[in-house]
C-alpha positions as CSV (number, residue, x, y, z in Angstrom):
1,X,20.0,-11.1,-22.6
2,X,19.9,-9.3,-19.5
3,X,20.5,-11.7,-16.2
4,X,17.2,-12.8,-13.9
5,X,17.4,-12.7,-10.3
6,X,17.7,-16.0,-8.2
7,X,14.4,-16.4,-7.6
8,X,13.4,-15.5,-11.2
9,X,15.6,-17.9,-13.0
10,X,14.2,-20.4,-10.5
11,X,11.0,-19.9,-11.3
12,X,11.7,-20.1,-14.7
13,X,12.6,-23.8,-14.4
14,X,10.6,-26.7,-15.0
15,X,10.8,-29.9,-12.9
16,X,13.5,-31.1,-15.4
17,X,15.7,-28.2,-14.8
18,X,15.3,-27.8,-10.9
19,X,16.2,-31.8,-10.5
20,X,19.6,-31.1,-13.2
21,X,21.0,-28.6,-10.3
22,X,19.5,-30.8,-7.6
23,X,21.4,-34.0,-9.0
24,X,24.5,-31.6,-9.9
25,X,25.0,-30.6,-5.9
26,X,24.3,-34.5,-5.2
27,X,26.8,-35.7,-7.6
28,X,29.7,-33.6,-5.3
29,X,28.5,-35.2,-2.3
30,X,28.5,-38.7,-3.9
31,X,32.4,-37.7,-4.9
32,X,33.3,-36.7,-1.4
33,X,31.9,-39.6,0.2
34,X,33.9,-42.0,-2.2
35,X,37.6,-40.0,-1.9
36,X,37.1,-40.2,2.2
37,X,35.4,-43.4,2.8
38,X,37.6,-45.2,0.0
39,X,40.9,-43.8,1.6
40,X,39.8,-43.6,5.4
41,X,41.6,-39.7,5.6
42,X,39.2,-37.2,5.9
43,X,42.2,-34.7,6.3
44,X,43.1,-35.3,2.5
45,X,44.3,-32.1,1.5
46,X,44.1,-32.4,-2.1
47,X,40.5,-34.2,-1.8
48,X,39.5,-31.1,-0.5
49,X,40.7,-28.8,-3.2
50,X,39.7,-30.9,-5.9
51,X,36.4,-31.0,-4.0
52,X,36.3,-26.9,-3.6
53,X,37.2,-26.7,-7.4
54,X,34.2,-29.4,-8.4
55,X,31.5,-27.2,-5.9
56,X,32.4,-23.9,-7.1
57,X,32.2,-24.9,-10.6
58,X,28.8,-25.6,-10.2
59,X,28.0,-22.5,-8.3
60,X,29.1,-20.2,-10.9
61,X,27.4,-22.1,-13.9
62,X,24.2,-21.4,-12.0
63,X,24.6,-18.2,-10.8
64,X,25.8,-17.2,-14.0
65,X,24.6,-19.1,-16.8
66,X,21.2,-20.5,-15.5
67,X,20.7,-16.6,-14.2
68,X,21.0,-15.9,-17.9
69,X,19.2,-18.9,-19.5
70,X,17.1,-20.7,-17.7
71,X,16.1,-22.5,-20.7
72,X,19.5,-24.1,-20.9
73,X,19.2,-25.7,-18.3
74,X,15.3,-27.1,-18.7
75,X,16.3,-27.6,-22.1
76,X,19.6,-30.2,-20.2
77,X,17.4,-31.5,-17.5
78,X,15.2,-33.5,-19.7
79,X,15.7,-36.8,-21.5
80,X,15.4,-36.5,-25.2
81,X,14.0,-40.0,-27.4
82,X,16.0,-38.6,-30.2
83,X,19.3,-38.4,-28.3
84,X,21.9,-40.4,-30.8
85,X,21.2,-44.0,-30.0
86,X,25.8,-44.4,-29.8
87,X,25.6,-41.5,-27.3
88,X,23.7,-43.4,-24.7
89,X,26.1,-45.8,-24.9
90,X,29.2,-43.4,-24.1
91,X,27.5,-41.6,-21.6
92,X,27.9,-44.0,-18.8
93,X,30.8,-45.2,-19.8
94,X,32.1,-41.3,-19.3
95,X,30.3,-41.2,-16.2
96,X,32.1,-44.6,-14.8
97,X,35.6,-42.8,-16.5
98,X,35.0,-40.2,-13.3
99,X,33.9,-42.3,-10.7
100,X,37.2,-44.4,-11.6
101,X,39.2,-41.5,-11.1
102,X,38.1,-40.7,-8.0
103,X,38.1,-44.3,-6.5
104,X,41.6,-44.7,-7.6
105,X,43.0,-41.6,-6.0
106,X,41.0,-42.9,-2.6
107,X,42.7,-45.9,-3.3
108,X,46.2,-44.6,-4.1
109,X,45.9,-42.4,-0.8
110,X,44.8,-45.4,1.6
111,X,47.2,-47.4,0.5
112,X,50.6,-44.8,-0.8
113,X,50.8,-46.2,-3.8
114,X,52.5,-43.0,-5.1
115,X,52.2,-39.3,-5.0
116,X,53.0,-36.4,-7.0
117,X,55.9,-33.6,-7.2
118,X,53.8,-29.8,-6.1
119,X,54.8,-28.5,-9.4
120,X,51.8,-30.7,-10.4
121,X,49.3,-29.2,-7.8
122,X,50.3,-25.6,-9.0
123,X,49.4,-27.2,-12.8
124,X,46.2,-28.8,-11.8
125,X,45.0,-25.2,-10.0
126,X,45.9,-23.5,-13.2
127,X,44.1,-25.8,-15.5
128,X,41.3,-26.0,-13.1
129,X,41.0,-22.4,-13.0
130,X,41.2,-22.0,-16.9
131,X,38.4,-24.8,-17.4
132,X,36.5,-23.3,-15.4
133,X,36.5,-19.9,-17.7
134,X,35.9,-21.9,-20.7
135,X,33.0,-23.5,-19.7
136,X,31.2,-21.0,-18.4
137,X,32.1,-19.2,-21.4
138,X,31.0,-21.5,-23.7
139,X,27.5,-22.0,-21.8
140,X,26.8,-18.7,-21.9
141,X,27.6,-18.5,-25.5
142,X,25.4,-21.5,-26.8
143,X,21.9,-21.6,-25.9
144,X,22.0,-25.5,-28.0
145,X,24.4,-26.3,-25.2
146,X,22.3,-29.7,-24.4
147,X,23.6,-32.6,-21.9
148,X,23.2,-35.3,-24.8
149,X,24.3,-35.6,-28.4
150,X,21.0,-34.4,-30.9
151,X,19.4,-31.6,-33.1
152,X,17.0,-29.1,-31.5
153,X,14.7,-28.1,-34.6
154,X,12.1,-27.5,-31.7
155,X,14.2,-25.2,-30.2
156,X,15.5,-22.9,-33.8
157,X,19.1,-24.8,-33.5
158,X,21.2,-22.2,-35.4
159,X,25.6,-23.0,-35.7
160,X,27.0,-20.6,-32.8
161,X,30.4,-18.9,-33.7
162,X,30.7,-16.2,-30.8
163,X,32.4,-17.1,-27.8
164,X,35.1,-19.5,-27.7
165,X,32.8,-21.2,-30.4
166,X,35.3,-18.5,-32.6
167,X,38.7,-20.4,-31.8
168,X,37.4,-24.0,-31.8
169,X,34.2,-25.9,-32.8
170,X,34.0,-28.1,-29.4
171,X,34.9,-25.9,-26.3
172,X,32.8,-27.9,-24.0
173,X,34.8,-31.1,-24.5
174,X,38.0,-29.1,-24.3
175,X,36.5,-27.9,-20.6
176,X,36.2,-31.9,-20.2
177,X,39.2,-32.6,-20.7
178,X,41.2,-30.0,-18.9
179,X,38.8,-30.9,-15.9
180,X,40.1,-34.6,-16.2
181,X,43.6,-33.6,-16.4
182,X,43.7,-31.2,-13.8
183,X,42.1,-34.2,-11.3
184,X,45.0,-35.9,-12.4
185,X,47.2,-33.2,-11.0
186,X,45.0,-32.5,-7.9
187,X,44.2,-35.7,-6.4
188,X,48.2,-36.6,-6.7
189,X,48.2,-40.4,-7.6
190,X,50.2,-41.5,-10.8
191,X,47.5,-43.8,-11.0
192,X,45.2,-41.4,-11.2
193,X,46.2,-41.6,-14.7
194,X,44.7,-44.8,-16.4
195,X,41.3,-43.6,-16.2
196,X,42.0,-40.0,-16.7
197,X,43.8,-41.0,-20.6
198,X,40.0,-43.9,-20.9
199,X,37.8,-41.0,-20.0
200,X,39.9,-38.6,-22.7
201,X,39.8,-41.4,-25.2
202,X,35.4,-41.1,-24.9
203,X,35.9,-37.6,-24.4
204,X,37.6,-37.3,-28.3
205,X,35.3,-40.1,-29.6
206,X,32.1,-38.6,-28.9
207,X,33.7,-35.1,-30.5
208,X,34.4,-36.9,-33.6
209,X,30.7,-38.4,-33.9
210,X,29.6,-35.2,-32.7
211,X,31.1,-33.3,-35.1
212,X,30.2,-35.5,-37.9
213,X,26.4,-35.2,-36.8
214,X,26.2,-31.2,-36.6
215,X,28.2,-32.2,-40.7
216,X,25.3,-34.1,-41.9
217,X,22.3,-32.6,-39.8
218,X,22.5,-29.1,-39.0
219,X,22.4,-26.5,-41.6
220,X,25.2,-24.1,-41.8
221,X,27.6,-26.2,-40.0
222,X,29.6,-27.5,-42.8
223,X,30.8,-23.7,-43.5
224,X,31.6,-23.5,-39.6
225,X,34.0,-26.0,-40.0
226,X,35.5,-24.2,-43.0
227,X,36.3,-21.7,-41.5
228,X,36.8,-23.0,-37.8
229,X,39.4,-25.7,-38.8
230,X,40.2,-27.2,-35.1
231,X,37.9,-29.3,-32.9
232,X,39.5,-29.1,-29.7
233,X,42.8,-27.5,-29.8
234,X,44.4,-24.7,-32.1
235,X,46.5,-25.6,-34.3
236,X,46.5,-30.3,-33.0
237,X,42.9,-30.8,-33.9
């Protein structure tokens, strides 16, 4: 699928899809306004890195993978009455798992609580970095790639094994996780790490129900995970 312009791929969203960016550039204002206001020191280094890392992120999955599909993203903007009824439950509970992070790194940095050695900064720019590969990887590989947990019959759902979809059945959630790990690292507050391991925990429990969903519902899936034996990690699970 050859990549639209800008304009094009705007054009090519609905209202749904527009308001999805819209909300995603809103979301990284909301996070920098509770790292600085929470910990009073608008010259927090590693607030601003972990803020660059969070912006660009975005950037590229639009000027990359919405250039490509614009459908994805129309197709992630809107709210679905078939989304599993257990998924709307975990998905504000992930969503508070991020905003914890963030206000206890404010917190940890207001008030020194602790801090961490550089070698962890280095790790966190690594495994920043890396997610940020995968992801866009994995968007541009699965057209399916929808914001909440159902089947797309309306859509021609088919199993997708290119990509990183080749290695492991769950990429996505393994881009979730290095995210939340590399805050950790970043924001350089060993209590940082609470949430980070709660948000995780949701992070492996939806895979699991996710998995067993694609199992039972879509067609094909079942010989996926034949031969694509891991969900998130060679070679652990």
């Amino acid at each position: 699928m050859q990549n639209n312009s800008i304009r094009q791929a705007w054009q090519a969203l609905n209202k749904q899809g527009r308001l999805m960016i819209v909300r995603e550039y809103i979301s990284r204002i909301v996070m920098a306004l509770i790292l600085f206001l929470i910990s009073g020191n608008w010259r927090w280094g590693n607030a601003w890195l972990y803020l660059f890392f969070a912006l660009i992120s975005i950037v590229l999955i639009h000027l990359i993978v919405v250039r490509k599909d614009p459908q994805l993203y129309n197709e992630r903007g809107t709210r679905h009455s078939d989304t599993k009824s257990w998924d709307n439950v975990i998905l504000p509970l992930y969503a508070l798992g991020g905003y914890l992070v963030l206000v206890m790194a404010a917190l940890d940095e207001r008030f020194g609580w602790s801090d961490l050695s550089p070698v962890w900064l280095l790790l966190g720019i690594i495994l920043m970095i890396f997610m940020e590969f995968l992801v866009i990887a994995t968007m541009r590989a699965n057209p399916f790639f929808s914001s909440t947990v159902r089947i797309q019959p309306e859509r021609g759902q088919q199993v997708v094994q290119c990509g990183p979809y080749a290695i492991i059945r769950h990429p996505g959630y393994t881009g979730g996780i290095l995210y939340y790990l590399a805050s950790f690292c970043l924001l350089d507050s060993r209590w940082v790490l609470l949430p980070t391991l709660l948000t995780i925990l949701l992070v492996i429990v939806r895979t699991s129900l996710e998995d067993r969903t694609l199992q039972n519902e879509l067609d094909g899936y079942q010989n996926y995970a034949k031969k694509v034996r891991f969900r998130l990690f060679p070679g652990i699970w």
